[in-house]
C-alpha positions in Angstrom: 0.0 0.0 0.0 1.8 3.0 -1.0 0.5 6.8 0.8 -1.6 7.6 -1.8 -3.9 4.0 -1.1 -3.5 5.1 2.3 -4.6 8.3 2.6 -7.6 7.3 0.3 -8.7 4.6 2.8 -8.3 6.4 5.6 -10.9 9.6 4.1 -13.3 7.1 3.3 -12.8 5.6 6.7 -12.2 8.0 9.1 -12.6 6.1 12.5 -9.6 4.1 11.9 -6.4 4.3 11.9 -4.8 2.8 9.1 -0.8 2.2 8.2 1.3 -0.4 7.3 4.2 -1.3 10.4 7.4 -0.9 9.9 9.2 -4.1 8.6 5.8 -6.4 8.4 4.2 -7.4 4.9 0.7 -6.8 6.3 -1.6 -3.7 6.8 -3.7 -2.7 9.8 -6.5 -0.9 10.4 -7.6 -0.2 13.6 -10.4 1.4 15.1 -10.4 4.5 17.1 -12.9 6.1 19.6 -14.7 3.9 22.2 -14.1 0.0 22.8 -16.7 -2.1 21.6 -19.4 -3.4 22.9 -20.2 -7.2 23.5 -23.4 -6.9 21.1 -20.8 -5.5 18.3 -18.1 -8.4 18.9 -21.0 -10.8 18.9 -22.3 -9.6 15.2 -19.0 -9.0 13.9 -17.5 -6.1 14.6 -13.5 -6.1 15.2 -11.1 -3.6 17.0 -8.6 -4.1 14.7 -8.0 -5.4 11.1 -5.0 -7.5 9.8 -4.8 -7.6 5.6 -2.1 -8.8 3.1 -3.0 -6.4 0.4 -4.8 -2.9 0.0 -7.5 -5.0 -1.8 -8.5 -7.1 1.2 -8.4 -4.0 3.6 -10.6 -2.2 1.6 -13.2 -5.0 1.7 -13.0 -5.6 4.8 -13.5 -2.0 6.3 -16.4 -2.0 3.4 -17.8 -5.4 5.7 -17.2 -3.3 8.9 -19.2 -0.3 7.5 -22.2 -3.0 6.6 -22.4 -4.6 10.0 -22.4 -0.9 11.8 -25.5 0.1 9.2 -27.1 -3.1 10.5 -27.1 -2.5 13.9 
């Protein structure tokens, strides 16, 4: 993911942080404000997001964004 992915995802997605760690393949996404609450975790909600590509980051903050409009 080079800054220019990143800075896209993180406009569209502004409650989370988003960067790829020094020295490790993967991105993470993680989510800021307050921690979640047992009804979230139960229907799917995460704290934090672990992808291998820009693609599958994407999609999964898009699945995030779905569950939270569903509840």
């Amino acid at each position: 993911m080079n800054e220019q992915e990143r800075a896209r995802l993180q406009e569209q997605y502004p409650a989370w942080h988003i960067r790829r760690p020094e020295g490790m393949g993967c991105l993470v996404a993680t989510r800021l404000g307050r921690p979640l609450t047992e009804r979230e975790i139960y229907h799917g909600l995460c704290a934090t997001l672990v992808e291998d590509t820009y693609d599958l980051l994407s999609e999964a903050l898009a699945g995030q964004r779905k569950i939270e409009e569903t509840l």
